[in-house]
C-alpha positions in Angstrom: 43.3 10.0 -26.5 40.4 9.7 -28.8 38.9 6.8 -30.3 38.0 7.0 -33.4 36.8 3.7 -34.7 36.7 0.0 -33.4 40.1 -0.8 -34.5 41.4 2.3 -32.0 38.6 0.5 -29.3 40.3 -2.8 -29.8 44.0 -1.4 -28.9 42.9 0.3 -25.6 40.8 -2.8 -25.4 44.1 -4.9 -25.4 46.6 -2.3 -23.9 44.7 -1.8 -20.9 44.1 -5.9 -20.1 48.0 -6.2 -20.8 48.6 -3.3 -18.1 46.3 -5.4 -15.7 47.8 -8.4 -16.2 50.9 -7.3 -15.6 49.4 -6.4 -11.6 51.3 -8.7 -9.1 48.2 -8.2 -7.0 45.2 -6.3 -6.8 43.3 -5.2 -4.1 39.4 -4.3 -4.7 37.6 -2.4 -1.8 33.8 -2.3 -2.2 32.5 1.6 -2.7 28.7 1.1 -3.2 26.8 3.3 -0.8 26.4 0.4 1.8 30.2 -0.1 2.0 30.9 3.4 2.2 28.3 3.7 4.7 29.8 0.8 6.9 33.3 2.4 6.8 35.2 1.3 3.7 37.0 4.7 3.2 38.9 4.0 6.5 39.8 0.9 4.2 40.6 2.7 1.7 42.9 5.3 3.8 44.8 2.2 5.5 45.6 0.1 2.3 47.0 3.4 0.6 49.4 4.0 3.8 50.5 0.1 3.6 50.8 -0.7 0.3 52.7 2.9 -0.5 56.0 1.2 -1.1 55.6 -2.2 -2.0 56.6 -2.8 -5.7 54.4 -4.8 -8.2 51.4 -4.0 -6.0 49.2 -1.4 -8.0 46.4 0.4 -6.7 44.3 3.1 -7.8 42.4 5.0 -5.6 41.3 8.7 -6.0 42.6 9.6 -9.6 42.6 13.6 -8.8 44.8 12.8 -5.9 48.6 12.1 -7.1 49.3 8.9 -5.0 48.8 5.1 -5.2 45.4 3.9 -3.6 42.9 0.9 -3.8 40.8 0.0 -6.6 37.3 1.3 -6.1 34.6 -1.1 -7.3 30.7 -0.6 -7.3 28.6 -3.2 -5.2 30.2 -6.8 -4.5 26.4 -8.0 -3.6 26.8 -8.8 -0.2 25.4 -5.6 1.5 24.9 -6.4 4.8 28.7 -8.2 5.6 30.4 -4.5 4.3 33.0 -3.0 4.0 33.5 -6.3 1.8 37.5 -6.3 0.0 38.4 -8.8 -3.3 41.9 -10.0 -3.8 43.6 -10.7 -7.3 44.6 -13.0 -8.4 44.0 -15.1 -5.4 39.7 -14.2 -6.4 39.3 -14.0 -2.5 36.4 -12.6 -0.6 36.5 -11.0 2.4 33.9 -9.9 4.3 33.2 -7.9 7.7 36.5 -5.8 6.7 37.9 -3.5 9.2 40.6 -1.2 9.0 42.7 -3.0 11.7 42.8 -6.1 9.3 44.4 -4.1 6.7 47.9 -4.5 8.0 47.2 -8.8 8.2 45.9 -8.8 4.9 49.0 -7.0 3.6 51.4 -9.1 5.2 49.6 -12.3 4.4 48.0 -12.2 1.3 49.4 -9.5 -0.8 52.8 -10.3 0.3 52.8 -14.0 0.7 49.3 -15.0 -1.5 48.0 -16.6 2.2 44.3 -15.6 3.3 43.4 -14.4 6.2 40.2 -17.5 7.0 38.5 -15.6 9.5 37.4 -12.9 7.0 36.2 -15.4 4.7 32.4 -15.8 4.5 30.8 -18.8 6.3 27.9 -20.9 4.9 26.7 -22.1 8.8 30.1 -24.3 9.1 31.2 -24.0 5.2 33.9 -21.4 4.8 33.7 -19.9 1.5 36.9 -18.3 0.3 35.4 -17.0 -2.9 32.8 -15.4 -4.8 32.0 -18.0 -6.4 31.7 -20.7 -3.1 29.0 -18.2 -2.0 25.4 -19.0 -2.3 24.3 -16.0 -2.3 26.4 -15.0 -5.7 27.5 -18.6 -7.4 23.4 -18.5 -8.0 22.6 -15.6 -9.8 23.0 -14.7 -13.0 24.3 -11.1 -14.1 23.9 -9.2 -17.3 23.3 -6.1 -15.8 25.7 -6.4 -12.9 28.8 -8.4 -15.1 31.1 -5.7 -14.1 29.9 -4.3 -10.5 32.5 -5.2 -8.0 35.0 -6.6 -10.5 36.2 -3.3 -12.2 37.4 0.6 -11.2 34.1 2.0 -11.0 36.0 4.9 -12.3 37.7 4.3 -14.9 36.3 4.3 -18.4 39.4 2.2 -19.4 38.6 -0.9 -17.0 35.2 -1.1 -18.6 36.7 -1.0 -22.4 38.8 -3.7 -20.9 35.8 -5.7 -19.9 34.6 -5.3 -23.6 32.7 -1.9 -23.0 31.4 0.1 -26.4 32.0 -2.8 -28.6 27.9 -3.0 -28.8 28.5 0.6 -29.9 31.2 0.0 -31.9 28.9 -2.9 -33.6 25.6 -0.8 -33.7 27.3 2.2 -35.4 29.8 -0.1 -37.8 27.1 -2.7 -39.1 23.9 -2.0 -38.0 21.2 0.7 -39.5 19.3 2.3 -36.7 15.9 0.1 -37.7 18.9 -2.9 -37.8 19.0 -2.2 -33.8 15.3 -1.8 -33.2 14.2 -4.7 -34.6 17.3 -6.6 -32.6 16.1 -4.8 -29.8 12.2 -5.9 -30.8 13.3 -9.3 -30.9 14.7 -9.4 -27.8 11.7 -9.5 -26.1 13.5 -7.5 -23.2 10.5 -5.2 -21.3 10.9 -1.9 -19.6 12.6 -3.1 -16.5 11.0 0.2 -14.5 7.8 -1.6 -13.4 5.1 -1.2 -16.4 7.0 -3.8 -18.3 6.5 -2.3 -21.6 8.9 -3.6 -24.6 11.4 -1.5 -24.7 11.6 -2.0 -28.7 7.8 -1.0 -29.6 8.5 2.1 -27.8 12.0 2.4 -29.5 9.8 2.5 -32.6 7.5 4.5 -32.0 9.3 7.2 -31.0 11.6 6.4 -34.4 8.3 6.8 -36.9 7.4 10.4 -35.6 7.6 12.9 -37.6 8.9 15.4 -35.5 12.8 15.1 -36.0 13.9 16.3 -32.8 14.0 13.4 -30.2 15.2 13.0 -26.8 16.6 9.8 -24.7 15.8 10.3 -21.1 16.6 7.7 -18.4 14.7 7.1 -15.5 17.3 7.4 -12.5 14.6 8.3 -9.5 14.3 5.2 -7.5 11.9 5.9 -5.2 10.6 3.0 -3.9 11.4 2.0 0.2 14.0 -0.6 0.1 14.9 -0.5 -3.1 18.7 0.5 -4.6 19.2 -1.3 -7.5 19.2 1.2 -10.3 21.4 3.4 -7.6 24.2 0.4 -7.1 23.8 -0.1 -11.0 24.8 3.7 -11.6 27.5 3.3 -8.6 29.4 0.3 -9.8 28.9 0.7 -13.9 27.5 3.9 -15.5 29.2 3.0 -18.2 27.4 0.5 -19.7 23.9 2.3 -18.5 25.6 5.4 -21.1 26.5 3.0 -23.9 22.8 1.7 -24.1 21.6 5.1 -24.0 23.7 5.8 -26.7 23.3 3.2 -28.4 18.8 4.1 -27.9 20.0 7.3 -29.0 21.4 6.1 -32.3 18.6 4.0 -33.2 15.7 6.9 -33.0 17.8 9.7 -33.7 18.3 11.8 -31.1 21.2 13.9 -30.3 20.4 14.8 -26.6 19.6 13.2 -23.7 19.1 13.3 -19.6 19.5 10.9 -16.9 17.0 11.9 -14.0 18.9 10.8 -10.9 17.5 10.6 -7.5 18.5 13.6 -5.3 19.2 11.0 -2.6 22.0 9.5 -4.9 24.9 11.7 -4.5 27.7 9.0 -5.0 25.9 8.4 -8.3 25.6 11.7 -9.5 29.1 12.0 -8.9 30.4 8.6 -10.7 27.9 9.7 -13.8 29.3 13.0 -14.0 33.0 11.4 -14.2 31.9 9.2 -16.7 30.1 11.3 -19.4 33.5 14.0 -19.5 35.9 10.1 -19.9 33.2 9.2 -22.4 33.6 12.7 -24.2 37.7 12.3 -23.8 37.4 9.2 -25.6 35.3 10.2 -28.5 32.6 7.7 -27.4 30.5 10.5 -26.7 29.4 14.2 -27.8 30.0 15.1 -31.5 30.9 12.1 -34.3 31.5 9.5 -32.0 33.7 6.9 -32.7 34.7 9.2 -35.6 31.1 8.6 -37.2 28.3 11.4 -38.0 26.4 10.1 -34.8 26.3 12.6 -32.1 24.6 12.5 -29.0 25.1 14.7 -25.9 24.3 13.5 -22.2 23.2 15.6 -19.6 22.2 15.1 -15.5 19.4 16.3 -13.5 19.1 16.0 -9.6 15.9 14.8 -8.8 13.4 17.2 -6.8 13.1 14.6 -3.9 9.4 13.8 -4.9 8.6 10.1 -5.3 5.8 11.2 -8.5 8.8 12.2 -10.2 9.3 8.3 -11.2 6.0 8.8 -13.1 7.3 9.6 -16.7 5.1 12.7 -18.1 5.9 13.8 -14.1 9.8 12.8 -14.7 9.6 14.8 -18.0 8.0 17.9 -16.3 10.3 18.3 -13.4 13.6 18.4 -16.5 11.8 20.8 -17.7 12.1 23.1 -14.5 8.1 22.5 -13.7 6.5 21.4 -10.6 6.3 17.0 -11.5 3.2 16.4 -11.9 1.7 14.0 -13.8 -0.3 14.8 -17.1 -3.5 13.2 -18.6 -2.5 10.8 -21.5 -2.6 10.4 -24.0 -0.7 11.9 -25.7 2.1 10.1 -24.4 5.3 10.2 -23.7 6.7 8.3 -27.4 4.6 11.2 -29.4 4.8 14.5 -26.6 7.8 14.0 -23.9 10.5 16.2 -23.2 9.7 19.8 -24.3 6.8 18.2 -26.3 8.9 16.3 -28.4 8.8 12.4 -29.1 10.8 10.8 -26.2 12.2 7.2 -25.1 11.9 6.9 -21.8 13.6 3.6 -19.6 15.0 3.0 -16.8 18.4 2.1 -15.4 18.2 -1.1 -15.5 16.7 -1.3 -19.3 19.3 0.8 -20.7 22.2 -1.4 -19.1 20.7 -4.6 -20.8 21.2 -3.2 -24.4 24.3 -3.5 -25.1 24.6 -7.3 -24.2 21.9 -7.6 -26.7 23.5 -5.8 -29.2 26.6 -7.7 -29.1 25.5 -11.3 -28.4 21.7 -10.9 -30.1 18.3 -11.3 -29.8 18.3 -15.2 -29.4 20.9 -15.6 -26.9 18.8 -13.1 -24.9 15.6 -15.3 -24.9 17.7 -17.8 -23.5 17.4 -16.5 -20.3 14.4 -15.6 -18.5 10.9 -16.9 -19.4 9.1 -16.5 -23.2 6.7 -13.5 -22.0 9.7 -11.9 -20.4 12.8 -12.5 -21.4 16.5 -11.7 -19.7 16.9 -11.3 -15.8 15.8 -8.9 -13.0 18.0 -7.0 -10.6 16.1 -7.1 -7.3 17.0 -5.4 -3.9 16.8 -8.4 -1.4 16.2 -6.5 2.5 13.8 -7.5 5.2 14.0 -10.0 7.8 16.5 -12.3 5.6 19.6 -14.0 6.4 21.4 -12.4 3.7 20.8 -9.0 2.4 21.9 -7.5 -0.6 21.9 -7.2 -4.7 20.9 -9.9 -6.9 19.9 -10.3 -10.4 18.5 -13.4 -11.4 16.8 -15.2 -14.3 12.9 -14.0 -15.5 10.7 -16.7 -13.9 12.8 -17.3 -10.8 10.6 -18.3 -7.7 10.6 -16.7 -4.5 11.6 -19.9 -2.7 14.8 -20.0 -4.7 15.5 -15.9 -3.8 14.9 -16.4 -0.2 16.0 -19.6 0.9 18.6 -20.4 -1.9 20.3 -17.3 -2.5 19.3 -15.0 0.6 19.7 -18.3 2.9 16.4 -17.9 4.7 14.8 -16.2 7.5 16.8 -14.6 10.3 16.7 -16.6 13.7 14.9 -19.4 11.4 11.7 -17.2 12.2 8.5 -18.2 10.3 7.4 -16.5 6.5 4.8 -14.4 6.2 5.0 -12.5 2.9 7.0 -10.6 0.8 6.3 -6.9 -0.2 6.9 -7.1 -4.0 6.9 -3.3 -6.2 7.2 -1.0 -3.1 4.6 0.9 -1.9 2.9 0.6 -5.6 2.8 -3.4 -5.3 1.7 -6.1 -3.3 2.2 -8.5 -0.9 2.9 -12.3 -1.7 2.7 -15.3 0.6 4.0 -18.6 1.8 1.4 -20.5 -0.9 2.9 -17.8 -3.4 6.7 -18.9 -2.7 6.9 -20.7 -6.0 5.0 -18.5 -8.4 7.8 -17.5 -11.2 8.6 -14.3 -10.3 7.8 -11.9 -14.3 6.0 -9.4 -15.2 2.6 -11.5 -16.2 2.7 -14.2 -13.3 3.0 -11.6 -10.8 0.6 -9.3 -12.2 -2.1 -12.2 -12.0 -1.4 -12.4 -8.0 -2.8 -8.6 -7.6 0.9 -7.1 -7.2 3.3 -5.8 -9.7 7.2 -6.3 -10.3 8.0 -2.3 -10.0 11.7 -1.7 -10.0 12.3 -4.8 -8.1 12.6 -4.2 -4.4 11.9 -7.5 -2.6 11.1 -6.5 1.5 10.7 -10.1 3.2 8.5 -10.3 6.4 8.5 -12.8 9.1 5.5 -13.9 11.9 6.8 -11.2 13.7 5.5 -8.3 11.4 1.9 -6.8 11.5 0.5 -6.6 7.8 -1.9 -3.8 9.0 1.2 -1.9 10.4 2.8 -2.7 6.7 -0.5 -1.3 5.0 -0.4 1.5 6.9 3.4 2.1 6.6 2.7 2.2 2.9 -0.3 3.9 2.5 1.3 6.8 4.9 4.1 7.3 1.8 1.8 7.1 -0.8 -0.4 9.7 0.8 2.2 12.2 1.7 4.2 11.5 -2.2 0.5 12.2 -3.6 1.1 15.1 -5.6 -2.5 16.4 -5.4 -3.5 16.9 -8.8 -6.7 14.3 -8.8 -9.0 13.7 -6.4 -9.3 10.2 -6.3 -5.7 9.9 -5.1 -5.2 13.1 -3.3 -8.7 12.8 -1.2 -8.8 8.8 -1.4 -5.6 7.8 -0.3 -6.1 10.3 3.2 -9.5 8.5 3.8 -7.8 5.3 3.6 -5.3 6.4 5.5 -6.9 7.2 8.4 -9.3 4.6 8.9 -5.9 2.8 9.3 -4.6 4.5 11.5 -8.2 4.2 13.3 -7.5 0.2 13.5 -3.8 0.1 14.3 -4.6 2.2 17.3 -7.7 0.1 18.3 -10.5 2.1 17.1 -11.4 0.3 14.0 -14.8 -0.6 13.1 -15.7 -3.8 11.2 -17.6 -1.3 8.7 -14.1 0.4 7.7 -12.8 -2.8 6.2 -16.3 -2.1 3.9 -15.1 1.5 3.5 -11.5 0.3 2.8 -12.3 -2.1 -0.6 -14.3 0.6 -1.8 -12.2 3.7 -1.9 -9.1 1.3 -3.0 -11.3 0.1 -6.0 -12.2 3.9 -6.4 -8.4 5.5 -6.5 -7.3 2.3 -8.5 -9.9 2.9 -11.3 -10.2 6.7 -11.3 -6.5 8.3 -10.6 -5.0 9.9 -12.7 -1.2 8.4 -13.0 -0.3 4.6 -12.6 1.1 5.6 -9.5 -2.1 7.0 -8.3 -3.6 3.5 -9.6 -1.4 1.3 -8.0 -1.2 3.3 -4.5 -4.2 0.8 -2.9 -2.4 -2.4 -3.9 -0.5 -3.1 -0.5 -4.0 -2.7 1.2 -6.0 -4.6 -1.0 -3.4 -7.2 -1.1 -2.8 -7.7 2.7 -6.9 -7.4 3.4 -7.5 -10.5 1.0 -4.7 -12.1 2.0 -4.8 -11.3 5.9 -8.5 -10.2 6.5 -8.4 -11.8 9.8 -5.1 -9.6 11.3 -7.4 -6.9 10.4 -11.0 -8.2 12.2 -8.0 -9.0 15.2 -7.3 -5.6 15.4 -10.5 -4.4 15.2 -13.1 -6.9 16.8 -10.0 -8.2 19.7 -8.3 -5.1 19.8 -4.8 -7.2 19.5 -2.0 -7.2 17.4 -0.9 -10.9 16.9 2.6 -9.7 16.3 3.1 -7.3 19.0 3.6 -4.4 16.9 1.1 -2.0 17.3 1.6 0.1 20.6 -2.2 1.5 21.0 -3.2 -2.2 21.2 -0.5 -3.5 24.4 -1.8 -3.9 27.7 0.3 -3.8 30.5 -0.3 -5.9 33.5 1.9 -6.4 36.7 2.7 -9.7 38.0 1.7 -10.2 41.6 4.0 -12.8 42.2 6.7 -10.4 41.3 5.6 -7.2 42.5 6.7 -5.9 46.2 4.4 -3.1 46.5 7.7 -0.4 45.9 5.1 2.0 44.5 7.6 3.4 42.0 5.7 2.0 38.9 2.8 4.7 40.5 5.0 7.3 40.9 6.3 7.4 37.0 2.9 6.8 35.6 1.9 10.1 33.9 -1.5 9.2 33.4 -2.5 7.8 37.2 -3.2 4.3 35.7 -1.3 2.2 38.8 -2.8 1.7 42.0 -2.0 -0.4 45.1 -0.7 -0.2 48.7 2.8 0.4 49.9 3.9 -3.5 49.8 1.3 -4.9 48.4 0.6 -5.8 44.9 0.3 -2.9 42.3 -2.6 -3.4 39.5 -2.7 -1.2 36.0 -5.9 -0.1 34.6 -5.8 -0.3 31.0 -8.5 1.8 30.4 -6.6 4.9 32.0 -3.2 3.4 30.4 -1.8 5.9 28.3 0.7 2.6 26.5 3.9 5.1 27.4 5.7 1.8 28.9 6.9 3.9 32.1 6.0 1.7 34.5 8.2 -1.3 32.6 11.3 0.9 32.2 11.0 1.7 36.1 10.6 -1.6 37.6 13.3 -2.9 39.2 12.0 -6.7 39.8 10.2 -7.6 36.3 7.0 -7.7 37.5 5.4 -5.5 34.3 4.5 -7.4 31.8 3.0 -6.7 28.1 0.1 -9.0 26.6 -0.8 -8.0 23.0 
């Protein structure tokens, strides 16, 4: 049934949170990408079969399937403890979930409103029964992420009943389309994709052009290792990413518009595509929506599986069926996007802050966050941390708070090192950086960049020469060759690190390696192609002397880099079996029948065979 203006809105609004309340129980099962990964469909599957035939128990699980189900929610945050399951109106948390607990959690809490402890999550010897008793959620604060894991991630109705498209309903009822640029302006909230641009100046822009046709596209790629918040955002709420776009769309005057999703994302695909056709349904999207002369028309494209498709004039070609490349600027993307044609261009993230904005305004938005960047910031929290997951926090939040407060330290209470901020386009921070705010100017004056916000923490057990060379080796092979300085500069830098992880470094490459950083950074083409060098130039002014180790010591502090063990065998241990001769490939071991063995490290090939076939321990590595 159509909605035709916010009066209909506010009568699904209330019908539908009068059908939920009526729910004896609810039963939420986790369906980001981690928990499907993890197994949560078998949950799924085993909840239907149980709770089949037990009255006032309501569950909705596939809606082109004609039975009762489970409620399918986007991310609940805690990643890592998936499949993860919620309980209303109890507002437990269980974690670890598997689908021989189903039939206990049926018979104890949905029947008799008892949990089931053990699935609870434990703070060391704190048991924390819900969401909220949970460190790693009671301290984060969500704008973006209100609704993921609390409502059907399919149904447009749960999100109306979570006050979804009243922004809309206010933007298109009372506000001018300059009205909601200039709320959006005063907002202060920045382009959440990395560059940190104000989304309302470029709102504005593209509003003033002559040219009447306009486009909204949204930046869906997310490219960056380690990173899946834009993915969990478009998972567990494309509604409320569409109703900013729409919302963008209004105030510039556009009438078409394309989300560019990574090809990696299928589950997002899918859930966006389900939610444009309820949109449409509803009148909230397509021709006069919400009975108004507005229209605007949504439309998906798969990514081409290139990581310079996140750069926008690259992003814009690939729509248009080209090769993604990027172009020189100007003119940019505001005055010559899509087809040529002024464009607004965000992110995920950006769009799905709008219509909070919109509906509470500009000044309750600056409450939040810092006064050169306002509002919060999803990040991807992964690495060598207690708790992994999705978080959004406040603008200015230190990485002390993130890691030890929220993601409850360091696995095995290992030591820091650093934290790889921006992906493979940002920077490296350290333990004397832990309480630098965490926005778009402080971290840009510590040589790195916020990017989309994927936070990879590292312990004393990682090799930052490995990390720059981990990095570097995506950059180079995502280079899309069009300049030189990137295409030629980032395979020079490339190999001489490769040259010192495998021990054949020079104390002149680390020379060579400032230089042609300070080259691609100055003289590529796209910001990508700018921002490629900053792991390495990052790591080499913040760990020079892991690098003059590899090269000068030829050793790997961490133990990481393979070219750089030596193996030696203990003759204390050894009993002269011979066997560790027999296996090595390379004729490194010598030594008479029972009598001590010794390795020759200059014929050692590093394969390890002689470890693996050693019966009595007596191989030994030393790094």
């Amino acid at each position: 049934m159509s909605i035709n203006c916010r009066e209909d809105l506010l009568n699904r609004q209330a019908k539908v949170n009068e059908e939920i309340k009526s729910y004896t129980c609810r039963v939420l099962v986790c369906s980001g990408t981690g928990c499907i990964a993890s197994g949560a469909q078998k949950i799924y599957e085993e909840m239907e079969i149980l709770c089949r035939d037990i009255d006032g128990v309501t569950i909705e699980m596939q809606k082109d399937v004609p039975h009762i189900g489970v409620i399918k929610t986007g991310c609940q945050g805690l990643c890592e403890l998936g499949p993860l399951m919620r309980i209303e109106p109890y507002n437990y948390q269980y974690v670890h979930v598997q689908p021989e607990d189903c039939k206990e959690i049926v018979e104890r809490t949905i029947l008799e409103g008892q949990p089931v402890e053990r699935l609870f999550y434990r703070d060391h010897e704190t048991v924390c029964p819900h969401p909220d008793d949970i460190p790693f959620l009671n301290q984060q604060t969500r704008i973006v992420l209100e609704n993921c894991g609390k409502i059907d991630a399919e149904s447009i109705d749960e999100y109306i009943a979570a006050g979804g498209y009243q922004a809309l309903a206010k933007a298109l009822g009372s506000m001018t389309p300059q009205d909601v640029i200039e709320e959006v302006t005063k907002s202060g909230l920045r382009g959440r994709g990395g560059a940190g641009f104000p989304a309302g100046k470029k709102w504005s822009q593209v509003a003033r052009q002559k040219e009447k046709v306009r486009y909204v596209v949204c930046n869906g790629d997310e490219g960056d290792p380690g990173a899946f918040m834009d993915g969990s955002v478009m998972e567990g709420d494309p509604y409320k990413m569409i109703e900013g776009m729409t919302i963008a769309a209004y105030a510039v005057g556009a009438e078409d518009g394309y989300i560019y999703v990574r090809a990696e994302y299928p589950l997002s695909v899918k859930r966006l595509r389900m939610a444009i056709e309820q949109a449409e349904a509803n009148g909230l999207l397509g021709d006069h929506i919400l009975g108004s002369d507005v229209n605007f028309h949504l439309h998906i494209n798969r990514g081409a599986g290139a990581f310079v498709c996140g750069e926008g004039s690259a992003l814009t070609a690939s729509i248009e069926g080209n090769r993604g490349m990027p172009r020189v600027k100007p003119p940019r993307t505001v005055e010559k996007g899509l087809w040529e044609k002024p464009t607004v261009l965000n992110n995920v993230e950006t769009y799905a802050n709008v219509p909070k904005i919109i509906l509470e305004g500009a000044d309750w938005f600056r409450t939040i966050g810092t006064e050169g960047s306002p509002g919060t910031k999803t990040f991807s929290l992964t690495g060598a941390i207690e708790n992994t997951g999705l978080i959004e926090v406040p603008m200015g939040t230190t990485l002390r708070h993130i890691i030890y407060d929220i993601g409850g330290g360091l696995k095995s209470g290992a030591a820091f090192k650093g934290v790889q901020i921006g992906g493979p386009s940002g920077g490296c921070l350290i333990l004397d950086q832990l309480d630098a705010p965490l926005d778009f100017d402080s971290v840009k004056k510590l040589d790195a960049i916020m990017g989309s916000g994927g936070l990879v923490v590292m312990d004393e057990n990682t090799c930052m020469v490995e990390v720059a060379r981990f990095f570097m080796n995506f950059t180079q092979r995502e280079s899309c060759g069009k300049c030189v300085p990137c295409r030629e500069g980032t395979k020079r830098m490339l190999e001489i690190l490769e040259r010192i992880v495998d021990g054949k470094g020079e104390m002149s490459d680390l020379d060579e390696l400032e230089e042609l950083a300070h080259m691609v950074q100055s003289m590529a083409l796209c910001g990508l192609g700018k921002s490629a060098p900053l792991p390495v130039i990052s790591t080499l002014n913040r760990f020079r002397d892991e690098y003059v180790e590899h090269i000068r010591d030829k050793k790997c502090h961490a133990k990481v880099c393979t070219a750089l063990r030596q193996f030696h065998i203990n003759s204390e241990f050894c009993i002269g079996c011979g066997k560790c001769a027999k296996n090595c490939p390379a004729g490194a071991i010598t030594g008479a029948i029972k009598h001590p063995h010794q390795i020759d490290n200059n014929l050692c090939i590093k394969c390890g065979a002689c470890k693996d076939n050693c019966n009595f321990n007596a191989v030994y590595v030393e790094m």
